[in-house]
Every structure is written in structure tokens, then in C-alpha cells.
SEDO-465956 format. One record per residue (C-alpha): x, y, z. Coordinates in nm, 3 decimals, always signed. Layout:
<nodes>
[[X, Y, Z]]
...
</nodes>
This chain:
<nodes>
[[+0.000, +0.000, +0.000]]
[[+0.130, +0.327, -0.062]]
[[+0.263, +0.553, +0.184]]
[[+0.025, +0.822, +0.139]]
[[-0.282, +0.573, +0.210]]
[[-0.094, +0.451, +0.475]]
[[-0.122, +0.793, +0.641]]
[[-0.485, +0.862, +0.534]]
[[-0.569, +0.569, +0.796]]
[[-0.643, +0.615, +1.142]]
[[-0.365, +0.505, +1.332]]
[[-0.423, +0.202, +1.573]]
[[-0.284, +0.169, +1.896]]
[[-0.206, -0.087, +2.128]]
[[-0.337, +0.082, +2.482]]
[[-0.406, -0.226, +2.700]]
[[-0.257, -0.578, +2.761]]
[[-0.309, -0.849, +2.946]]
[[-0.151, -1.250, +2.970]]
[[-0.192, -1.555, +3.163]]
[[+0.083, -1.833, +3.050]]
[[+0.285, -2.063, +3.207]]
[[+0.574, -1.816, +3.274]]
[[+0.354, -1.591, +3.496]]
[[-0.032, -1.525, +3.547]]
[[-0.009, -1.148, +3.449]]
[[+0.162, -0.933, +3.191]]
[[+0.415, -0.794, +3.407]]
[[+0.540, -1.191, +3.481]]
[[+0.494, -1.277, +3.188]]
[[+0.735, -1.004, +3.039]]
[[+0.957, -1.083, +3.330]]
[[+0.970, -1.410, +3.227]]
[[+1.062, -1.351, +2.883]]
[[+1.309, -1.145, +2.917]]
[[+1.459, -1.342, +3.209]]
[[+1.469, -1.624, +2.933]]
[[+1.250, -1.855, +3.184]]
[[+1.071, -2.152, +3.026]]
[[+0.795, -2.260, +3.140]]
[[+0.755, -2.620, +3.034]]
[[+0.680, -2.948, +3.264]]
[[+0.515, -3.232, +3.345]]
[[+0.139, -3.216, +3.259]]
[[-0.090, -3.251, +3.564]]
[[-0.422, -3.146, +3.425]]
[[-0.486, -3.485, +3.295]]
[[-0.313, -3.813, +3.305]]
[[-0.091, -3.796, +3.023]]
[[+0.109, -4.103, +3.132]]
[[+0.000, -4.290, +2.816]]
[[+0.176, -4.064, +2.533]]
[[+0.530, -4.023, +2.399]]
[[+0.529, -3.701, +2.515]]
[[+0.407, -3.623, +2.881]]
[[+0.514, -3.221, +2.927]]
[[+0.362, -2.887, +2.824]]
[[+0.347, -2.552, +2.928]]
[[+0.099, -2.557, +3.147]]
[[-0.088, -2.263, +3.325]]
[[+0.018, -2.317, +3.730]]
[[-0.247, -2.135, +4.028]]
[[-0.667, -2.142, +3.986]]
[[-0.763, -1.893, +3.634]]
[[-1.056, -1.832, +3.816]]
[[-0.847, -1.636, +4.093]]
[[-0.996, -1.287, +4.124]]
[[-1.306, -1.339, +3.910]]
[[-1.665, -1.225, +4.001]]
[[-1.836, -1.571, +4.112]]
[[-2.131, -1.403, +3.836]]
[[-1.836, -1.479, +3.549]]
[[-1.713, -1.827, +3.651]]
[[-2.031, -1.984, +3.720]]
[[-2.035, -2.274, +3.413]]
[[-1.659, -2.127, +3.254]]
[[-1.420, -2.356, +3.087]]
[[-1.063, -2.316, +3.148]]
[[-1.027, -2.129, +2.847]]
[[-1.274, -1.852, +2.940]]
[[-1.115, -1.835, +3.281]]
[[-0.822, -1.771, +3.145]]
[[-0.960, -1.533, +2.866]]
[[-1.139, -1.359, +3.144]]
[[-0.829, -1.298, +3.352]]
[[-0.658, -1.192, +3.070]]
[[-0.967, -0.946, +2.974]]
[[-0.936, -0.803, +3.326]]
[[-0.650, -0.757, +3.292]]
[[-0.609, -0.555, +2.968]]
[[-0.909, -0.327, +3.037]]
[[-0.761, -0.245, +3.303]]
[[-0.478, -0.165, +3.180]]
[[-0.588, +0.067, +2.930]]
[[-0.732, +0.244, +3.192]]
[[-1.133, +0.180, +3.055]]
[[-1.409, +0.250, +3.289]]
[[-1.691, +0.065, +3.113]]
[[-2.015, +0.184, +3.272]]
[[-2.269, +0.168, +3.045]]
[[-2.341, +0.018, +2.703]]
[[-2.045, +0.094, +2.462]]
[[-2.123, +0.039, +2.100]]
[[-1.794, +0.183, +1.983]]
[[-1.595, -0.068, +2.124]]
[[-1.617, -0.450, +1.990]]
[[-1.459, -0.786, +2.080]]
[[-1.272, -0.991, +1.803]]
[[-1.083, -1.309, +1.977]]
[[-0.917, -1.600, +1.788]]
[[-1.001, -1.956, +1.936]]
[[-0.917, -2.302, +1.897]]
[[-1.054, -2.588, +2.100]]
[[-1.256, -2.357, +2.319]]
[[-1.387, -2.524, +2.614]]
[[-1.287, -2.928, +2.511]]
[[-1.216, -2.990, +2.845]]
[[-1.540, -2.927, +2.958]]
[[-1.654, -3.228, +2.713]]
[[-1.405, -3.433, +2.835]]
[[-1.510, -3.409, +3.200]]
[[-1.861, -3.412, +3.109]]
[[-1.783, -3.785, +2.861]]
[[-1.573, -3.899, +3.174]]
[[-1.870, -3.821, +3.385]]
[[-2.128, -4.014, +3.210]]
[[-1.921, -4.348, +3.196]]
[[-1.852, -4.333, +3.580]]
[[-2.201, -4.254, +3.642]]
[[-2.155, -3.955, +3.857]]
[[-2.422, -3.669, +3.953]]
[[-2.242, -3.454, +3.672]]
[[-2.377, -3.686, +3.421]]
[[-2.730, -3.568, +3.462]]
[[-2.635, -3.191, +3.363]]
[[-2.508, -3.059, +3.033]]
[[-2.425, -2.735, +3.209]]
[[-2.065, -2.790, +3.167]]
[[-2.119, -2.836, +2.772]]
[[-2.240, -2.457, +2.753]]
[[-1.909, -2.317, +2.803]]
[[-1.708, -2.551, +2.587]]
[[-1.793, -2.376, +2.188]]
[[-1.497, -2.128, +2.151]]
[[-1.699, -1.822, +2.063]]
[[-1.816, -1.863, +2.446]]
[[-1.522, -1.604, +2.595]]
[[-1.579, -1.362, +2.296]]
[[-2.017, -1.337, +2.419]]
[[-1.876, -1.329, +2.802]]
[[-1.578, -1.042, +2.742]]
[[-1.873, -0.842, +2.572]]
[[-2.124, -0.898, +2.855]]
[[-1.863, -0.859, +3.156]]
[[-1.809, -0.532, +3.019]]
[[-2.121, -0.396, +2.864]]
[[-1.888, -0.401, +2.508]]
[[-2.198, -0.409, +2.208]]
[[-1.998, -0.351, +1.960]]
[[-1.875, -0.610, +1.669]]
[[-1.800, -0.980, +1.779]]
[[-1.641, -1.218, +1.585]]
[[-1.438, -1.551, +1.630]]
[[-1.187, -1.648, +1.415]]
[[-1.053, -2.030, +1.393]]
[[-0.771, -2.079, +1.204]]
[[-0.597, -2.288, +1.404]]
[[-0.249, -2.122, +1.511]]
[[-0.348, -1.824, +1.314]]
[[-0.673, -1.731, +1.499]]
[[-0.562, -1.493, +1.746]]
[[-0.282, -1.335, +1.510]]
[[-0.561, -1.278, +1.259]]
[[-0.775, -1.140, +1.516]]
[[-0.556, -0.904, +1.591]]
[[-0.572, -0.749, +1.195]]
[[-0.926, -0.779, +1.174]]
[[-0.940, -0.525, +1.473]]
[[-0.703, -0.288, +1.361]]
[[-0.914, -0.327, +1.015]]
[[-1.205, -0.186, +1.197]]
[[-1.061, +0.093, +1.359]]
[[-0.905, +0.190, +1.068]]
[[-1.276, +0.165, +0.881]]
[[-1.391, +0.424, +1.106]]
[[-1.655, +0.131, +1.270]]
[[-1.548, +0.144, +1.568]]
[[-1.299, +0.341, +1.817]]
[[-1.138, +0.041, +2.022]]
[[-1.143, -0.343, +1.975]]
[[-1.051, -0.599, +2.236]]
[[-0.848, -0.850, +2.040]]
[[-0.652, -1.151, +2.112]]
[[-0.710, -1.520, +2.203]]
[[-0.729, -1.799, +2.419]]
[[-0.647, -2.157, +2.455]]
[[-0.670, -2.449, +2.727]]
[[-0.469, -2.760, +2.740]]
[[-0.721, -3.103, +2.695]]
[[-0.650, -3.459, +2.628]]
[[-0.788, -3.469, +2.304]]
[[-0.564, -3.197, +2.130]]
[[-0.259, -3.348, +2.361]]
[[-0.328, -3.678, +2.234]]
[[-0.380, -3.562, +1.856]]
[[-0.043, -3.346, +1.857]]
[[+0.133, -3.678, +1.997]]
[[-0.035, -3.861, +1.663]]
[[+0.126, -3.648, +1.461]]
[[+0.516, -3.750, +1.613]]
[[+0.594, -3.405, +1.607]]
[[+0.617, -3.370, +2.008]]
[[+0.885, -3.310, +2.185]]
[[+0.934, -3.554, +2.501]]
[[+1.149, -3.277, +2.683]]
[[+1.140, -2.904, +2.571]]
[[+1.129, -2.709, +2.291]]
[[+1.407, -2.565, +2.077]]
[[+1.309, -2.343, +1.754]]
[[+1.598, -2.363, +1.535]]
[[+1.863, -2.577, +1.707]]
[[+1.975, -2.866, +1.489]]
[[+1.897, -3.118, +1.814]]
[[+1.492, -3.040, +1.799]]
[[+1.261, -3.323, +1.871]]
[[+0.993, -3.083, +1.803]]
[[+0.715, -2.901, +1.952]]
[[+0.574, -2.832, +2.324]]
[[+0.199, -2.782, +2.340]]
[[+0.105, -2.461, +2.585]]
[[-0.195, -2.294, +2.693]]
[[-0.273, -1.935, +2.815]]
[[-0.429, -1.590, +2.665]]
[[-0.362, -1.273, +2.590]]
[[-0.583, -0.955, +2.536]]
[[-0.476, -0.648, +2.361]]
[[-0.664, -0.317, +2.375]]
[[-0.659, -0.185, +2.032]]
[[-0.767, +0.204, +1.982]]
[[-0.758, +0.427, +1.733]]
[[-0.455, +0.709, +1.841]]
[[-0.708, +0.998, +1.836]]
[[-0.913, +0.853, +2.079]]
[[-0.621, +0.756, +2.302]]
[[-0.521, +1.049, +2.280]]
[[-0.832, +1.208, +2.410]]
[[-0.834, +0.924, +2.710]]
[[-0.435, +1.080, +2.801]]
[[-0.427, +0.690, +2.746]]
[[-0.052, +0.534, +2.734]]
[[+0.037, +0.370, +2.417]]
[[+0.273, +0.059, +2.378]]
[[+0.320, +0.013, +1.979]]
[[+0.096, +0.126, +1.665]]
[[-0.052, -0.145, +1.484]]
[[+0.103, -0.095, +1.165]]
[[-0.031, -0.362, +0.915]]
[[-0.135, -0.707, +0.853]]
[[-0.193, -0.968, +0.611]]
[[-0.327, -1.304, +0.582]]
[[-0.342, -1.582, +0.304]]
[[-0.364, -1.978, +0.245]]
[[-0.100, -2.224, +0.136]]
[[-0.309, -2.515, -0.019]]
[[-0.060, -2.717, -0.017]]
[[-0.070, -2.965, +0.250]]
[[-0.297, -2.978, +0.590]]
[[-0.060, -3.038, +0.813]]
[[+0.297, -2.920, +0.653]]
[[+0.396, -2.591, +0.548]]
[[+0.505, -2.529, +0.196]]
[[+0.896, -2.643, +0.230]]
[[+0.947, -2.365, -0.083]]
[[+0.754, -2.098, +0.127]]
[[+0.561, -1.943, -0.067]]
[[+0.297, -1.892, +0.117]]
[[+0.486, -1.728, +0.402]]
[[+0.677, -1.534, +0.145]]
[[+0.429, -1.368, +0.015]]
[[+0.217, -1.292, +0.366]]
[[+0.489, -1.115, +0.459]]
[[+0.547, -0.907, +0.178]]
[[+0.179, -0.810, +0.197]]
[[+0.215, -0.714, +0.558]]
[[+0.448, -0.486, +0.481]]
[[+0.292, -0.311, +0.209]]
[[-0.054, -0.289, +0.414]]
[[+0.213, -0.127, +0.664]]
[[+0.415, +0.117, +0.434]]
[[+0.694, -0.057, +0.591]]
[[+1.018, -0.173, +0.395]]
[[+1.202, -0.485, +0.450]]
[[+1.534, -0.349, +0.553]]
[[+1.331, -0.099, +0.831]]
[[+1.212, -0.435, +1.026]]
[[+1.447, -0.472, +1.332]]
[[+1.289, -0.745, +1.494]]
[[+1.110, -1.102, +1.431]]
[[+0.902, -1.259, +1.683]]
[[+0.907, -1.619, +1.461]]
[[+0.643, -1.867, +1.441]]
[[+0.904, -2.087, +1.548]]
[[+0.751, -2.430, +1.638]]
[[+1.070, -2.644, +1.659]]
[[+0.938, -2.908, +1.390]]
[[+1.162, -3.054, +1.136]]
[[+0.951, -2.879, +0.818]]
[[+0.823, -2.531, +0.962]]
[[+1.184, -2.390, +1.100]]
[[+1.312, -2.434, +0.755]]
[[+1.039, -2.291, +0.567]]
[[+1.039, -1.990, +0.802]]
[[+1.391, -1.959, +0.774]]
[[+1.358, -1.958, +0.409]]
[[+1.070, -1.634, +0.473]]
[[+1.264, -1.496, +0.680]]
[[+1.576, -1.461, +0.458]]
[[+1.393, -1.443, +0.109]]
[[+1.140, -1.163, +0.206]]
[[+1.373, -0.929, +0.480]]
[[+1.743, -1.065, +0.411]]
[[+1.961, -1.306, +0.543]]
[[+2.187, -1.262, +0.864]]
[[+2.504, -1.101, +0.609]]
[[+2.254, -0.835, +0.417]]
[[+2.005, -0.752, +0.698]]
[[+2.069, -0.871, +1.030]]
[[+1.687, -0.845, +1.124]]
[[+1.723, -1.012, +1.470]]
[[+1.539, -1.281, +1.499]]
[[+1.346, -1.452, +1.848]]
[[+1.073, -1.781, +1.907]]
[[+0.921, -1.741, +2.254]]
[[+0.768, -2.067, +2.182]]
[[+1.067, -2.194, +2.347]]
[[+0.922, -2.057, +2.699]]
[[+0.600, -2.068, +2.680]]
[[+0.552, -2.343, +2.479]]
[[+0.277, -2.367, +2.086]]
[[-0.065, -2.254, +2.233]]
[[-0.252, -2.272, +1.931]]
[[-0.541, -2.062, +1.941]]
[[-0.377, -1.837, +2.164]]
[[-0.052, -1.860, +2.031]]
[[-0.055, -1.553, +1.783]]
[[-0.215, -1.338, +2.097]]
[[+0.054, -1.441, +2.305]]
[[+0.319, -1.361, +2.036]]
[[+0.200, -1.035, +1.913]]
[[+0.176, -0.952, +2.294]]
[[+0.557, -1.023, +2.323]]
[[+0.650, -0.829, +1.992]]
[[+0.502, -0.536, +2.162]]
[[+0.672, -0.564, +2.492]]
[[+0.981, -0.575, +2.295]]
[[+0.918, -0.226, +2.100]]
[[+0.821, -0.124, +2.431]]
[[+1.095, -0.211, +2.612]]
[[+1.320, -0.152, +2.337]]
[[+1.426, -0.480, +2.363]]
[[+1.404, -0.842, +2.205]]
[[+1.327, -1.154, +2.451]]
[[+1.619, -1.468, +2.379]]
[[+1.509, -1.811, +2.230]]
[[+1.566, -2.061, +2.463]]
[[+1.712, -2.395, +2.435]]
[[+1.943, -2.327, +2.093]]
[[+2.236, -2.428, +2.139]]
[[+2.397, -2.564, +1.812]]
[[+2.200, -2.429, +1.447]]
[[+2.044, -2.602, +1.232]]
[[+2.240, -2.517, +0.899]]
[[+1.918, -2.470, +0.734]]
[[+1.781, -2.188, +1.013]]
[[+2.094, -1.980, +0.987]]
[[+1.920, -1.649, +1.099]]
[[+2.056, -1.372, +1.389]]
[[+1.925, -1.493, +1.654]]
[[+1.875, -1.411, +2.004]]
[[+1.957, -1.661, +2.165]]
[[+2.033, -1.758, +2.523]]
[[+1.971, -1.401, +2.671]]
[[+1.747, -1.050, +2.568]]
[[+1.895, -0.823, +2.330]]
[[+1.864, -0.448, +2.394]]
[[+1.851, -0.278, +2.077]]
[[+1.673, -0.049, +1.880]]
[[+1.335, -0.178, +1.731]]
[[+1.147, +0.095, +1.523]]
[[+0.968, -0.183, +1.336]]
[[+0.895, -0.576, +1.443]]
[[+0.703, -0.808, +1.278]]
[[+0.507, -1.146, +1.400]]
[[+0.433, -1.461, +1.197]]
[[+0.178, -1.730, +1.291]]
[[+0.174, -1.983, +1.055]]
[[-0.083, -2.261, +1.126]]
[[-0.206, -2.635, +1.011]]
[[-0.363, -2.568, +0.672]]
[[-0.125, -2.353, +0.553]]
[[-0.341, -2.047, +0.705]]
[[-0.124, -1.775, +0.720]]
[[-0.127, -1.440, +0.903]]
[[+0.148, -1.170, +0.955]]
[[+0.162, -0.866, +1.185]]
[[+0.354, -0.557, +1.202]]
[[+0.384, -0.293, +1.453]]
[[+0.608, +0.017, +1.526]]
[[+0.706, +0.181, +1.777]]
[[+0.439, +0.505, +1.833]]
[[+0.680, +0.768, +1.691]]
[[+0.753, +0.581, +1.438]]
[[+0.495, +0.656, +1.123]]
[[+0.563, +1.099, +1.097]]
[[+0.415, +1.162, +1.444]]
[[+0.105, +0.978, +1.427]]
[[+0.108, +0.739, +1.708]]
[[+0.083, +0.934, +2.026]]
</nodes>
């Protein structure tokens, strides 16, 4: 897109955030965590998971329902309790003081297996034979447009809602959709982001595939055994500038761009030639007005698998330069906080803002030795302080579904973030 559209556009601002992961049950720990390079993969305990290859995860430690109104937990999976916490969090943050209807302000989340936990307790129940058996009360939270109808209703939000599933793109894609109705002049703010819940059944079919890890994770190292499974949420407050502005409302990063597109090529595998990440990119960063060499920082996809490191590596080089022309440095916080699916491109694009923030890129964990083929500059081992005017984050999910964000820092686009 051209620069001068580009600047027609409202700007869209990131005001608000809030996380629940397995390296901390708030933003501030999980930022902590990042940064300190903590990883937050271990034994699963939610279910007995004694009978797969695999048997860790990065699980969410402490009750999600901690803190909530009794009114919002009453019949809530796991992941709207942690969607909710997150929620609270974010709102917060972004200092909104919902107290009345608010029609301006909408709810777009990304999900994957919603509430699948709540079937499996409720299937469990019926072949024991216990009281919980004779109520399908439990089945009402389980459909994962559930925490976008209770984020709306907990704060009187009547705005648009939407769910998005495209498996590890959902939340990512979410988050463009959001900014695309700010920028449409539909709405003023959008609460954006995803969530995602361990269960047996997704454990079980990621150990199908022999593509799980049986001890942690490590994007890009030539030892990977391949991916941990996580679970968690993240919110983002998204707002047009001029209305933060009006709020005195802090702002973490402009929104810059997105894109979004389909391999069809395989339903499980990536394109090994890329060409669907390729080009996702590229479109990001014309939706953006951004060019190649001005992206400092990657937040990577970064699952740890034998095909998808490679063909993001490929992306990576072909679309912004390899490590000798543009050292574009390069991070996978999978590695801590393990692949949470729906929820993963929330909790990514959550990080990639943190680190334009902070000014600052969080370390992939767990790469030691590089895989010749994933010869990028990474951060590995420890954060990076640097200078990140631009970052990008890529979610790249079964199906070949695609989605790419960019963001700047708010100073960053001729004085139009705030």
C-alpha cells in the first residue's frame, strides 16, 4: 500500500494488555519471564498424560478463576477463565471504565478448542455414572466463541463480535481484523486476542502427529525433537490514536499492518518452498508502508518441527534478508511458553510489543547448536537491547493459514502514534 494511504488511515494503537501463561499469570510476569529467558515447560498434571510419547507442556500453574466475580465463573471452561483474567486484565490496563453500554468498542478473539475440556469431563462423567452426568451445564461453556459473548457482557462491550478459527493463526488474525475496523472508522477500540486451554484430546492428537517433543522445545537448534503444546491468553486493547489520545491513554506500539493468506498445499505441513509465508509477509508490509530493511525485529512462528523452522527460515531470509545483508534479529518465545494454538498468535503479538516497548528483544531458549538450514541472527540464550522501530510477527498454522503482523514503535509513522 502506498505511503500516502498509509497515512490517510487512522492510526491504531495498542493501549491495553493483558496474559496468563505458564511463565507468569499477568503481563508484568509474563514479560519478566521472557526477558529473564524462563521456560515454562513441565510435566502435565491437568490430565493423566502417562499414556503418550510425550508427557510435558506448558501448562498454566495457580486457579484462572483467581480474582473473578463468582457471576463470570459460574459454568466457565478453562479457556474462558483464562480469557477472562486476561480481559481483566487488559481493560484495566488501558485504563477503561466501562459503565454503560459501549457500541464503539467490539470484541474480536481468535479460538481453537474452546472449552474441550469441559466435554471431556462431562464424557468422563457419564461413563462413571456420577451426579455430573445428569447436567449438560458444563457443555455450555465448551464452543470457543463462548469467551468472545462473556468479554462483551462482563463489560457492557456491544460492539462487533467475531471468532476467528484458524488454528495457530486465529488470534494473530484477530488481531488485523481489529485494527481493520478501527481503521474503517466502525469502531474506536477493539478488544483483540485469544485464548487456549490444554485437553487430552488436542494433547493426544499433537502426539499422533510424532511431532512432540518428550522434553522441551528448541526453535531452530539442529537437536529439535519438536514441539511443546502450551496454553494461556492474551488480550490487547486496540484504539484508534485519536481517541487515546483524548483518554491521556498510554500507548505501547501502533498497529502498523497485517496480512493473511492460504498455502493449499498440504494440511498439516507448510510449503517447504515458502511461498505462502513469502508472500504474507510481503503483503504485511505493504498494508504497513513498511520496507524490509526498516524491520528490526522477528518474533518467529518458530515451532521447533523438522519442516516449519526451515520454511520460516527460508521467509525470513527471502522476504527481509539473510543474517550477512540484513541482520533483522530474529526470536521464538515458543521456546518458553511453549505452541498454544489458538492463543498462540495473541501471546506472540503480545511479546512483539513488549519488545518495542521495552526496546528490547526476549532470547530463544534452548538453541544451542544451528540447524544449517535456520541460519538467521538470533537471540539466543539471553534479551537483546537494541533499537526496534519496526517488528514483525508470523503465525503460521495447520492448513497452511497464514497471518502476519507488524507494529512500530508510536513515533515511528511521521508523528502519528501518540
Amino acid at each position: 500500500m502506498e505511503a500516502s494511504k498509509i497515512n490517510a488511515q487512522p492510526a491504531v494503537v495498542v493501549t491495553g494488555i493483558g496474559v496468563i501463561c505458564a511463565v507468569g499469570n499477568d503481563r508484568r510476569a509474563f514479560e519478566n519471564g521472557l526477558w529473564a529467558g524462563r521456560c515454562g515447560i513441565g510435566p502435565v498434571t491437568l490430565f493423566d498424560a502417562t499414556a503418550f510419547p510425550s508427557q510435558v507442556a506448558a501448562q498454566v500453574q495457580g486457579d484462572p478463576a483467581e480474582g473473578l466475580p463468582a457471576a463470570q465463573t459460574h459454568r466457565a471452561s478453562r479457556c474462558d477463565l483464562l480469557g477472562l483474567r486476561a480481559a481483566r486484565e487488559a481493560v484495566a490496563d488501558a485504563r477503561l471504565h466501562p459503565d454503560a453500554p459501549d457500541a464503539r468498542t467490539g470484541v474480536i478473539l481468535g479460538g481453537g478448542a474452546g472449552g474441550m475440556g469441559s466435554w471431556e469431563k462431562f464424557r468422563r462423567a457419564q461413563f462413571e455414572k456420577t451426579p455430573v452426568a445428569r447436567t449438560i451445564g458444563p457443555l455450555r461453556s465448551s464452543p470457543p466463541a463462548t469467551l468472545t459473548d462473556r468479554i462483551g457482557t462482563m463489560f457492557n462491550f456491544t460492539g462487533h463480535r467475531a471468532t476467528i478459527t484458524t488454528a495457530c493463526s486465529s488470534s494473530a488474525t484477530a488481531v488485523g481484523y481489529g485494527m481493520d475496523l478501527i481503521r474503517s472508522g466502525e469502531l474506536d477500540r477493539v478488544i483483540v486476542g485469544g485464548s487456549e486451554a490444554l485437553s487430552e484430546l488436542t494433547f493426544g492428537g499433537f502426539n499422533a502427529l510424532r511431532v512432540m517433543a518428550e522434553d522441551c522445545c528448541r526453535p531452530f537448534d539442529a537437536e529439535r525433537t519438536g514441539m511443546c503444546l502450551g496454553e494461556g491468553a492474551a488480550i490487547l486493547v486496540l484504539e484508534s490514536a485519536s481517541a487515546a489520545a483524548v483518554r491521556g491513554a498510554r500507548a505501547y506500539a501502533r498497529v502498523m499492518g497485517y496480512a493473511i493468506n492460504a498455502d493449499a498445499y498440504h494440511m498439516t505441513a507448510p510449503d517447504p518452498d515458502a511461498h505462502g509465508m513469502i508472500a504474507v509477509m510481503r503483503r504485511a508490509l505493504e498494508d504497513a508502508g513498511v520496507a524490509p530493511d526498516q524491520i528490526d525485529y522477528v518474533n518467529a512462528h518458530g515451532t521447533a518441527t523438522s519442516v516449519n523452522d526451515p520454511a520460516e527460515s527460508l521467509a525470513i531470509c527471502t522476504v527481509l534478508g539473510g543474517p550477512d545483508d540484513h541482520p533483522v534479529a530474529v526470536s521464538a518465545t515458543k521456546s518458553m511458553i511453549g505452541h498454544c494454538l489458538g492463543a498462540a498468535g495473541g501471546l506472540e503479538a503480545a511479546a512483539t510489543v513488549l519488545a518495542i516497548y521495552r526496546q528490547s528483544a526476549p532470547p530463544t531458549v534452548n538453541l544451542g547448536r544451528c540447524d544449517a538450514a535456520c541460519v538467521l541472527n538470533h537471540v539466543a540464550g539471553l534479551p537483546r537491547p537494541m533499537a526496534i522501530r519496526f517488528a514483525m510477527s508470523n503465525s503460521f498454522a495447520f492448513g497452511g493459514n497464514n497471518s502476519c503482523l507488524v507494529f512500530g514503535r508510536t513515533d515511528a509513522a511521521a508523528g502519528e502514534g501518540i
